[in-house]
Every structure is written in structure tokens, then in C-alpha cells.
N, C-alpha and C positions, 0 to 999 in steps of 0.2 A: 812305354807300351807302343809309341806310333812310331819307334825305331823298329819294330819286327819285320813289319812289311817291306823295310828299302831291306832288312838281311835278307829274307826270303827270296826277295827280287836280283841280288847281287849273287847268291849263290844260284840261283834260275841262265842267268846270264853270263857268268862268271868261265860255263865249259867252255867256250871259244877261247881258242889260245892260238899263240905263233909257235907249232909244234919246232921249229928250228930252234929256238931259244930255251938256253938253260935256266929251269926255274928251282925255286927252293921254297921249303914250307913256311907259311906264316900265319898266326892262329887268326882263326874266321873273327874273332871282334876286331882283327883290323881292317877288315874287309867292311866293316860297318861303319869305321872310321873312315874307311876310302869313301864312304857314300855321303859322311857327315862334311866330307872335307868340300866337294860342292864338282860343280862341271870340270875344271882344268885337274883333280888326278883321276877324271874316267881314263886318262892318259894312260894311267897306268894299267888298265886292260889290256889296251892297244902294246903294253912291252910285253906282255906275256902271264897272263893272270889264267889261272883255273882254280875251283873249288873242287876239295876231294877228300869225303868226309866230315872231317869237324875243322879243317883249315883250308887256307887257301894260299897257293902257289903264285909268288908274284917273279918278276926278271931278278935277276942275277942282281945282286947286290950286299954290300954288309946288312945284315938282319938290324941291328941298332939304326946305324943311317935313316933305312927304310924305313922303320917304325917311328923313329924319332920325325921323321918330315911329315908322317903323316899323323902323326900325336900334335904336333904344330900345328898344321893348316888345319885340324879339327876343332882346335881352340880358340885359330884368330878367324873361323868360320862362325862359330857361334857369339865370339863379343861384336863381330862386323854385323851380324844379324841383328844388333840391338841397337846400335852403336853407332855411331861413323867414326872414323880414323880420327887418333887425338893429335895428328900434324897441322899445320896450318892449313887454312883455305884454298884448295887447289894443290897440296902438297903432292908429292908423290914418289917414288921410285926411282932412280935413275935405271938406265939399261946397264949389265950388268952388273947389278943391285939384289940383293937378295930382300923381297918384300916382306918374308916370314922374320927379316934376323933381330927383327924386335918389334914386341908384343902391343897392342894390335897391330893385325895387320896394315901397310899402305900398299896399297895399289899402285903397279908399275905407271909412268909417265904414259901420255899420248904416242902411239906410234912402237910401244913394246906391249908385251904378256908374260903373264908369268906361265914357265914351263918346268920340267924334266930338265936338267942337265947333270952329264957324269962331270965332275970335277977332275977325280982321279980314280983308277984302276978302279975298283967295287962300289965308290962311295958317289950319292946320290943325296942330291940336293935344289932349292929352284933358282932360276935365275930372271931377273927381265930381259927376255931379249928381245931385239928388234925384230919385229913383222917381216920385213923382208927376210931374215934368216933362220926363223925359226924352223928349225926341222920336225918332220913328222915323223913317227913312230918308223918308217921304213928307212929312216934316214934323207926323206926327197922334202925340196924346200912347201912348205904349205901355200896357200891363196891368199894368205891375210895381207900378200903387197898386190895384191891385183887392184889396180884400180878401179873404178865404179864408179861412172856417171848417172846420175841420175836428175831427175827434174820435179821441181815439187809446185805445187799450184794449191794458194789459198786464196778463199773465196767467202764472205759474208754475203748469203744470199738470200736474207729478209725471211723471216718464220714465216710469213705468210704465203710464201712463192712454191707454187705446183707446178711450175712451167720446168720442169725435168727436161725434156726434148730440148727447151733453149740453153739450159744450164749446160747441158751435156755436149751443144753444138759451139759453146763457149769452148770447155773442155779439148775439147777435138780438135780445134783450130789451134790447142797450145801446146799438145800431145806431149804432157806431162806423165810420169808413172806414177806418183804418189799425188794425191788431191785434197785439202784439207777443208770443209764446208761447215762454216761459223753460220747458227740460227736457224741449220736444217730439222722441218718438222715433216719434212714428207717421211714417207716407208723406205727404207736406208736398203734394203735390199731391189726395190723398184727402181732407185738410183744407181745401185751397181748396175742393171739392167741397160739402162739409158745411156750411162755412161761406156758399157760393151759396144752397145748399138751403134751410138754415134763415133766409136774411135775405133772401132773393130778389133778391138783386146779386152779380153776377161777380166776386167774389174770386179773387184771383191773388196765387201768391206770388213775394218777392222774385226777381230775377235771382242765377243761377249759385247757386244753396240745392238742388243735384243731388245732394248726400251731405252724412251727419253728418258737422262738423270739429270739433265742442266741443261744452259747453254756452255757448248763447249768447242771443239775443232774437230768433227767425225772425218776420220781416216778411210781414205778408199784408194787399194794400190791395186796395180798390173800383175795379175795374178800370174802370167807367163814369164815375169821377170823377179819376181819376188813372193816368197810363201813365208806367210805367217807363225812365226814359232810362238807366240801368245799375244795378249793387249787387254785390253778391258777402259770398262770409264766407271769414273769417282768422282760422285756429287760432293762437292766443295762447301765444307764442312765451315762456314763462314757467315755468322749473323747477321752481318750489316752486308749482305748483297743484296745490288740495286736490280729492281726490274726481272726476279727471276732468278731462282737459285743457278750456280752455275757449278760448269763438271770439269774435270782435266782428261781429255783420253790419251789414252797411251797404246802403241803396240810396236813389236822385235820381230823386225823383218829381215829374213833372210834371202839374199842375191841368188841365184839357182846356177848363175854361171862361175863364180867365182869362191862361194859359201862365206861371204862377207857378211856380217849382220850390221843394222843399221837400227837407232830406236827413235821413231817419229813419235809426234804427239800433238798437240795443243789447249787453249783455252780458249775462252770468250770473255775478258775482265767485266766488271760489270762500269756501266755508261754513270760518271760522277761529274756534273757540269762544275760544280765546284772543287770536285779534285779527291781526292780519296786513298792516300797515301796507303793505311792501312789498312783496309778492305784489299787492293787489288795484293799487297805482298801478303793476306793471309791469302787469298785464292790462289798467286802463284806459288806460295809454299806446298799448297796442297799438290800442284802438280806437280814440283820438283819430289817431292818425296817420293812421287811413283819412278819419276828417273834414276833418282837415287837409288830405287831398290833395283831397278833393271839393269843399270850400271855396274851394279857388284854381282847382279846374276851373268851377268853377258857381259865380261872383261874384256876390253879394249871397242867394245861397238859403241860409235859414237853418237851424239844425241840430237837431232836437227828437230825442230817443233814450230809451231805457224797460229796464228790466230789474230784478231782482231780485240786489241790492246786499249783501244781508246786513248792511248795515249801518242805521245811522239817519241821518236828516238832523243828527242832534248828533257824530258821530264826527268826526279832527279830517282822515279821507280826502276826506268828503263836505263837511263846511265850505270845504277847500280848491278842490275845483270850482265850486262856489257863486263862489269867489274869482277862478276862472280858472288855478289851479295845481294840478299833479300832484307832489308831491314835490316837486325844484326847479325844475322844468319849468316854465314860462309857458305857457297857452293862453286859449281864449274863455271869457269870464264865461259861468255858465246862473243861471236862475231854476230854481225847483221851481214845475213847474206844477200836478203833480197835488194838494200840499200833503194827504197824506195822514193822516188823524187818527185814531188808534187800530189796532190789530194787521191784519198784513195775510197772516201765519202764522197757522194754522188755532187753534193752542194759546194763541194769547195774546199779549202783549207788545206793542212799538212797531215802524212799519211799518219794515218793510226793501224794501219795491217802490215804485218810485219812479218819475217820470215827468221830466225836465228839457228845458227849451231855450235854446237863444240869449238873452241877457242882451236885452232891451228887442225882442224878435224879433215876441212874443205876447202878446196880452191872454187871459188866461184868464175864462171866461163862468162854467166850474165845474169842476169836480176831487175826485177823492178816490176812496174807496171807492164801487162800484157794492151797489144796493142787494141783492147776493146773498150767502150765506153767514153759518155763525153758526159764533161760537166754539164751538171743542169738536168740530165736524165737520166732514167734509171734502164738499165742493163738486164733483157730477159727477166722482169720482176724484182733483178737484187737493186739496192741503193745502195752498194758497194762495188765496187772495180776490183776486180780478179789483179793477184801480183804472183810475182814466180821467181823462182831462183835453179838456174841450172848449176852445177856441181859435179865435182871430182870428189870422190872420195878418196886421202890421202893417208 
């Protein structure tokens, strides 16, 4: 019964067609299957789809083929929904790899998508191909090789700290577009504001961040460089956290110059003076799993996330991400991008704030410690040191 409303809506949508293109009839439940199959065959709108009557008119192609790919992707859509791929940890696709051609789906490699390709004369099937070549429904190459710099800045700024105008005159002086703030208890929209104020760009913070659910990494990007296609935060469903339940946020941002998507996020581990192996890999589980599902929603957007870890990049929690592994868990390799060198606690020691992304995702330009703050005092109210990592998207 909650499949009527995506038919209703596909056949609502479905009159726009490419009146130059030869279409042919194909019964309306596969039109339902085009909606089950997920984002990448809206594509097939874009060749020439209309509803008329009790079917729908999709491009020119053998009727089998055509059914038959989308009888596929509706199947390895719905075991991926439950599921993760039964390949190894970080498996994937090669480019010109067909991702459907056994059952569940995997997901093409970094740096391809799965598309639309004619093989031969009628017949229609997918392929991974590389981002730089992928064609668009007109035939013209798409944006998904456009490059994309961007700048990310996370900050542990003490629950207790209302000094917004300083945090923001921080901000300003490092004129970052994505800003990640571990311990923020001020009003998260008073903060977009501060932060407009002092950098002179529209700041806006993550989607559905409407109440405290933890400590976590609240997301606040440059709304003239980036709009939001969803996000949310998830109280971290973990009984032995220390000092305060904690959250993972997430949100999928999309580039306005280029239509790159990008998925930030972060966390807050909680503070273990003796160490806490498995507390901090269930909290990070928790937040991988939102990646995880935005990952398979938003195909090929890579995944850069930020927070204050409490740990070092030598611990053997944080070696294991590096690796692509939570405990025994398999997931995506990351770099450390920020590569942070010296104390990033106001008192001393080695950093615990850390910046990571997608394994081969970014070129970093530079990273670390921003040039504010001195050991022994505290910074605009935080007793953290701001770090940053500038970035190509690749």
C-alpha cells in the first residue's frame, strides 16, 4: 500500500518527455519499478518516458532488456535496503563493470557511477563508468568531473561558551564553507546568524538539527556555495557513554556550481581516561550507518566527517578506520585529512580533533591547526583549538 503514492507521483510526472525520441509502450507496474529501483534510473525519464493511460512510454529499446534492467535494479534495490553488499570490505565495481551482473548489488569503485549504456543497436543495460565521461541524457559530458574545493573547519567549543561573536570572529579569519562545532549548546540558528555576520556569507545550519540529541559535530555550511539535499542527527544508541549521551549528524550537500554532492557529518566520542575501546566503536557504528545509508542513496558522493575523538591518530580505534574497520565490522577506508600536528586541547598533549574522508576521495592543499590559539589558554571560551583541512574534490 505505500507503493501507490510513488505510482501516482510517476504517472503525475512522467508527461514530460523528449518529444524527438522514439518511444514505445511499457505497462505502468514498471513504472513503479522504475521508482523502486532508486535515484540513478530517474535517468530514464530524462531518455524519453511518458504515461498514457494504463502504461508508460519509455526510449527506444528491446522491451525484454528494458524490463529485464529494471526487474534487476528493483531487486538489488530492495536486498541493499536491508543489507550491505556480500563482497569484501571496501569491494566494489570496477569501471566498465556491470554492478547489477550478480545478485546483490556492488556499487561501482570511487571515481565511477552506475549509468544508462547502449551496448548494441536496442539493447540497454548499466555500466560503471568513469565521472569524467559519463554522458547525460543529451549526449553532453556531466559535472561529476568538475572539481570542488572546499574548506572544512572543526571546532570543540565547550558546552558552556555563548561567546558566538568570538567563535564566529574565529570562523571568519579561516573563511571555511563547511564548519563542524563539537559541545555546541547555544541556539544553532543564532549561530548561523553570527556566523553570516562575521564572514559576510549565509550560513545555514544542517537539516532537522531542531533540538539537542547528544554531543555530536553540528554542521553549518555556506549556503551560496552549497544547498542542502537532507541530514538529520542520531542519538547514539550506546549504554556505556561517558559524560552525556552522544549523537552522529549527518547531512548531503549539494555544490550549486558544479551539482557535486558531498556527505559531511561528525561525532563527539565520549571522554574514557582509561580507554574505551568498545563504547567509542559502538558510537562510531552508529554513525557509519547513517553514511552508509546516504552512500547507497547518493552514489558516488564522497564522505569527509570531523569531530573530536578523544583519541589520537595512534590508538588502535582510529588506526582501524584508517583501515576501513570498526571492531569487526568492514566499512570505507578514510585518509586524515586535517593531519593534525601538535595539541589541539588547550593544556597540551597530541591532537584528539580530527578531520577524515573517503579513502582516495580528496586531495588535500593543507590542513592542521588554524593559526589561533596558545597553549595554556582557552580560545573565545572553547578549551579546544579550531583545525581545518582544505580539499579538492576528486
Amino acid at each position: 500500500k505505500d507503493k501507490a503514492p510513488q505510482v501516482t507521483r510517476f504517472r503525475r510526472e512522467a508527461r514530460c518527455r523528449a518529444p524527438a525520441m522514439s518511444r514505445r509502450s511499457v505497462p505502468l507496474r514498471h513504472a513503479a519499478l522504475l521508482l523502486l529501483a532508486g535515484p540513478s534510473l530517474a535517468r530514464a525519464a530524462e531518455l524519453g518516458c511518458s504515461a498514457s493511460g494504463g502504461s508508460c512510454s519509455i526510449g527506444s529499446g528491446s522491451r525484454l532488456a528494458t524490463e529485464h534492467v529494471l526487474l534487476q535494479r528493483a531487486r538489488g534495490s530492495a536486498s541493499s535496503a536491508s543489507s550491505s553488499s556480500s563482497s569484501a570490505p571496501g569491494g566494489c565495481t570496477p569501471e566498465g563493470g556491470n554492478p547489477w551482473a550478480k545478485w546483490p548489488y556492488v556499487r561501482c569503485c570511487l571515481g565511477s557511477s552506475a549509468d544508462f549504456v547502449r551496448w548494441s543497436g536496442s539493447s540497454w543495460s548499466f555500466s560503471c563508468q568513469a565521472d569524467e565521461a559519463r554522458p547525460s541524457a543529451t549526449g553532453q559530458p556531466t559535472s561529476a568531473n568538475a572539481r570542488v574545493s572546499t574548506k572544512l573547519m572543526e571546532w570543540n567549543v565547550h558546552w558552556k561558551n555563548r561567546d558566538l561573536a568570538g567563535l564566529a570572529s574565529v570562523v571568519a579569519e579561516n573563511g571555511p564553507d563547511i564548519v563542524g562545532f563539537d559541545e555546541l549548546m547555544a541556539d544553532v540558528q543564532e549561530t548561523a546568524d553570527a556566523l553570516s555576520k562575521a564572514t559576510g556569507r549565509p550560513f545555514k545550519v544542517q537539516p532537522e538539527r531542531t533540538e539537542w540529541k547528544g554531543f555530536g559535530t553540528d554542521i553549518f555550511f555556506d549556503s551560496s556555495k552549497w544547498r542542502a539535499l537532507e541530514g538529520g542527527v542520531h542519538t547514539a544508541q550506546c549504554s556505556d557513554s561517558r559524560n552525556g549521551q552522544r549523537a552522529a549528524n549527518w547531512a548531503v550537500l549539494k555544490e550549486h556550481a558544479s551539482g557535486r554532492t558531498l556527505i559531511v557529518g561528525g561525532i563527539h566520542l565520549s571522554y574514557c581516561a582509561e580507554g574505551c575501546d568498545a563504547v567509542h566503536e559502538c558510537e562510531l557504528q552508529e554513525m557509519y550507518t547513517k553514511f552508509e545509508q546516504m552512500r547507497r542513496k547518493h552514489e558516488g558522493a564522497p564522505v569527509a566527517w570531523m569531530g573530536d575523538l578523544n583519541r589520537n591518530t595512534n590508538a588502535g580505534v582510529v588506526q582501524n578506520l584508517l583501515k576501513g574497520m570498526i571492531g569487526m565490522e568492514g566499512t570505507f577506508k578514510v585518509d586524515d585529512l586535517s593531519k593534525v600536528q601538535g595539541n589541539t586541547y588547550y593544556t597540551g598533549g597530541s591532537a584528539i580533533d580530527h578531520i577524515f574522508g573517503e579513502q582516495g576521495a580528496f586531495k588535500v592543499k593543507s590542513g592542521g591547526r588554524t593559526a589561533q590559539g596558545v597553549t595554556g589558554q582557552w580560545l573565545f571560551g572553547a578549551d579546544h583549538f579550531p583545525i581545518y583541512a582544505e580539499l579538492d574534490m576528486v
